[in-house]
C-alpha positions, -999 to +999 in steps of 0.1 A: -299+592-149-340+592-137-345+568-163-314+544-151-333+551-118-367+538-129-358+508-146-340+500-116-370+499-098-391+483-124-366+450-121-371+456-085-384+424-067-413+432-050-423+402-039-391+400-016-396+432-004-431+425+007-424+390+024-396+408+043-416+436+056-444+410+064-417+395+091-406+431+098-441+441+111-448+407+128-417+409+149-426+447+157-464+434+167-447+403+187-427+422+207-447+453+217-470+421+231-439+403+247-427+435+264-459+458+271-467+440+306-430+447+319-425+485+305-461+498+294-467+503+261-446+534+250-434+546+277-431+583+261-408+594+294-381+572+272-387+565+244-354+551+231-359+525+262-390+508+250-380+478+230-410+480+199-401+517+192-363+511+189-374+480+169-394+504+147-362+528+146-344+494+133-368+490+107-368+521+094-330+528+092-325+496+076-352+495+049-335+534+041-302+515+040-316+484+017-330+509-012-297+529-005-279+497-015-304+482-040-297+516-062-260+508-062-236+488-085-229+462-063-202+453-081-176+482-066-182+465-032-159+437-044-128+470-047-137+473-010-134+441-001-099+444+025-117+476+039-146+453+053-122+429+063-102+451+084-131+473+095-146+438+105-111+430+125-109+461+142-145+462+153-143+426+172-108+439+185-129+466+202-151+443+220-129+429+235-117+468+253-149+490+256-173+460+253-209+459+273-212+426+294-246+410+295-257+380+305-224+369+306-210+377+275-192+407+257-206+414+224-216+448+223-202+483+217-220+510+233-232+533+208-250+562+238-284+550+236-279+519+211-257+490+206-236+477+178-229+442+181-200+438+156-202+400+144-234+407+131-226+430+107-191+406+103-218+382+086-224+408+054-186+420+055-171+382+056-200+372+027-184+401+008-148+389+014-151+354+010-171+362-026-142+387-038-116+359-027-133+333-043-145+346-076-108+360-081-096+327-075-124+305-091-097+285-110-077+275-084-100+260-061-085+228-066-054+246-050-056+232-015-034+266-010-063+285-021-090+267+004-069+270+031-068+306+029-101+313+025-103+290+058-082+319+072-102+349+061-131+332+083-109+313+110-097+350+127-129+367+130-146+330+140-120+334+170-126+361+182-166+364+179-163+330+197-141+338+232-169+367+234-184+339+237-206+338+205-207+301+196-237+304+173-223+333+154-190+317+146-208+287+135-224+310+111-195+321+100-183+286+091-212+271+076-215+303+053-177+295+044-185+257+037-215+265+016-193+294-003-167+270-010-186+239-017-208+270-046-169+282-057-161+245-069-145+224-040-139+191-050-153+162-030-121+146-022-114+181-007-148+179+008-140+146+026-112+156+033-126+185+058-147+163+070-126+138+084-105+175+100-138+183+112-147+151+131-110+147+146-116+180+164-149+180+174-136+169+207-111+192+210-135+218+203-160+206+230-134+209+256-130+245+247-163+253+254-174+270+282-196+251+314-233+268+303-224+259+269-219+221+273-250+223+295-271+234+265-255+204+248-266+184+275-299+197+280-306+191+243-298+156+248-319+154+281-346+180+284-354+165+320-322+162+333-319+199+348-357+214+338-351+243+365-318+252+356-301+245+323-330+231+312-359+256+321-359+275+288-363+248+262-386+233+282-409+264+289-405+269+249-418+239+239-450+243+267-455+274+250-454+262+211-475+231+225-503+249+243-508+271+214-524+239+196-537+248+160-548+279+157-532+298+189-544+317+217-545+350+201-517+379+195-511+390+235-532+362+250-505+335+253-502+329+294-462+314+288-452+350+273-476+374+288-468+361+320-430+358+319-426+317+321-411+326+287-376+342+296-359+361+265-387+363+247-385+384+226-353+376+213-339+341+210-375+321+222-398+344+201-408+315+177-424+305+209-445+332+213-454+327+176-462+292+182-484+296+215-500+331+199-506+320+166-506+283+168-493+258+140-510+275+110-489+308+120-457+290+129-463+268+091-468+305+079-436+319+092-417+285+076-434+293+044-423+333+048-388+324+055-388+295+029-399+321+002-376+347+008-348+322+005-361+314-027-359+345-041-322+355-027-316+321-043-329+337-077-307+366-074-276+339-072-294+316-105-298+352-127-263+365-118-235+364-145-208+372-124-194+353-101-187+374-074-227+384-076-233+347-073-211+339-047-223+369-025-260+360-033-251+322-020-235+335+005-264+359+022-291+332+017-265+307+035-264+327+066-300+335+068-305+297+062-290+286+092-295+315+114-335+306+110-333+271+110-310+272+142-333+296+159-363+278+150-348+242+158-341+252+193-374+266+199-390+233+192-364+213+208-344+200+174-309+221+178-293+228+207-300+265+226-273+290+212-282+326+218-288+332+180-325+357+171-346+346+145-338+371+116-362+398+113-381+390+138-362+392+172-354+424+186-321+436+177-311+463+158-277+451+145-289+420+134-322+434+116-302+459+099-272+437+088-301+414+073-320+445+055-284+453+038-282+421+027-318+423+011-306+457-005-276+440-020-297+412-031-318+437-052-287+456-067-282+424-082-312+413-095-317+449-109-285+455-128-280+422-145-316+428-159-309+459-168-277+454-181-286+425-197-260+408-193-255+378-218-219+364-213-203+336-197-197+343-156-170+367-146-149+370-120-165+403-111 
């Protein structure tokens, strides 16, 4: 068993671990700047209050969890795979009855001191789901039967995480499902297909949206039609990642953040901070960090001889894919704003955790098809 344990370790990717901890320790330093000048830096009368040591509580919880899960056979999460679906149902059901409201929206269960915001956790379970589902059907994707219900595994848990309203989570949700599917073997006539669906109901679906969200819309398409209201964040973020030039105005020297311009800064606009604190060499430096840990999530999917390890790894670096690039587009004025924090950076426990899992899981399978040296053709499981 210890030497099972220590070869587990020695196929352990390092390299990942560090450039995920890199971004761990930069969001922990960005946001004990960002939030210092409103609550005093560690307010020890409560501690649990102060955003940087809850973020360090975050940290340290999750990278327990990720070694936790990188010593594991991933392979007997696939047996749970209608337990994290239905654990994943009945969370969002619960939203939706005990629920915190802020800033308009209800997406958090209170937890006493901490919150758990169930769709981000639903972004590891539905990977898991949709990679069981998948791999167990692998040879009937041409089975429009069989896309269609995958559709549905995603569709419910996309509804509900979107009346919250969380549009940029349930459009997580689908692109993960779309990148699964297209990795499973969807055909292209299926793929044009769904297109064609998709832009018949883009209307519809605009319609359903709710008056701040069309103004985002609206505002990415005009910056200066509303730059007080609708308008005030984007364009405050892109003063902030402009004035910050080429090499920044120093960690907790940037005026947009330390003075408050900046609103939710250190959560959906801290790219910004980045930007204006660190200038273009540290935002090109946090592309390259993200762009290297895909990379190597990537590698877990290229090494794995089962399909369900495939699909899952596919699946993880999907979501952290568009998560960053939607956070980072709508800090420099490319995507439209959608509420959405830059993975391990942006305060948040639930989504910095769920992400650290996914790292863990990541590991399990780099570590045990090495070690098990797997040499045949890709299984279902």
């Amino acid at each position: 068993m210890v030497l099972q344990e220590r070869r587990l370790f020695q196929n352990f990717d390092w390299l990942l671990i560090l450039a995920v901890g890199l971004l761990v320790l930069l969001g922990i330093i960005l946001i004990n700047n960002t939030t210092a000048a409103v609550e005093g830096l560690f307010d020890t009368s409560n501690l649990l209050q102060d955003f940087t040591f809850r973020q360090i509580l975050y940290a340290i919880g999750g990278f327990v969890v990720l070694f936790i899960l990188s010593q594991m056979d991933y392979r007997i999460l696939a047996s749970l795979q209608w337990l994290f679906y239905l654990a994943l149902l009945a969370m969002l059901a619960i939203v939706f009855f005990l629920g915190q409201f802020t800033l308009g929206a209800q997406r958090w269960i209170p937890l006493g001191p901490f919150q758990l915001q169930p769709s981000e956790v639903g972004k590891l379970f539905l990977v898991l789901v949709l990679a069981k589902f998948l791999a167990d059907n692998s040879k009937k994707m041409d089975k429009w039967r069989t896309l269609v219900f995958s559709f549905a595994l995603v569709a419910i848990p996309s509804g509900m995480t979107y009346v919250q309203p969380d549009l940029g989570t349930s459009l997580i949700f689908m692109f993960v499902w779309g990148i699964m599917v297209l990795a499973a073997g969807l055909s292209w006539r299926q793929l044009l297909t769904i297109a064609i669906i998709l832009a018949v109901l883009l209307p519809i679906i605009y319609l359903t949206l709710q008056p701040y969200q069309r103004d985002r819309i609206t505002t990415f398409l005009n910056p200066a039609a509303d730059p007080l209201g609708s308008g005030y964040n984007v364009n405050q973020a892109r003063i902030a990642i402009g004035s910050g030039q080429v090499l920044g105005r120093g960690i907790g020297a940037g005026t947009q953040s330390q003075l408050q311009f900046l609103r939710i800064r250190h959560t959906d606009f801290i790219f910004s901070v980045i930007g204006e604190e660190l200038g273009f060499f540290g935002g090109v430096f946090f592309f390259a960090l993200y762009a290297f840990v895909l990379l190597r999530m990537l590698r877990a999917a290229q090494v794995s001889r089962s399909t369900f390890g495939r699909l899952t790894a596919v699946g993880f670096s999907a979501a952290l894919f568009f998560q960053a690039f939607v956070n980072l587009g709508m800090n420099v004025g490319i995507m439209p704003v959608t509420g959405i924090p830059l993975p391990f950076v942006s305060s948040g426990g639930s989504s910095l955790v769920t992400y650290l899992m996914m790292i863990g899981i990541i590991q399990s399978i780099l570590a045990h098809e090495k070690m098990l040296g797997l040499r045949t053709k890709p299984q279902p499981v």
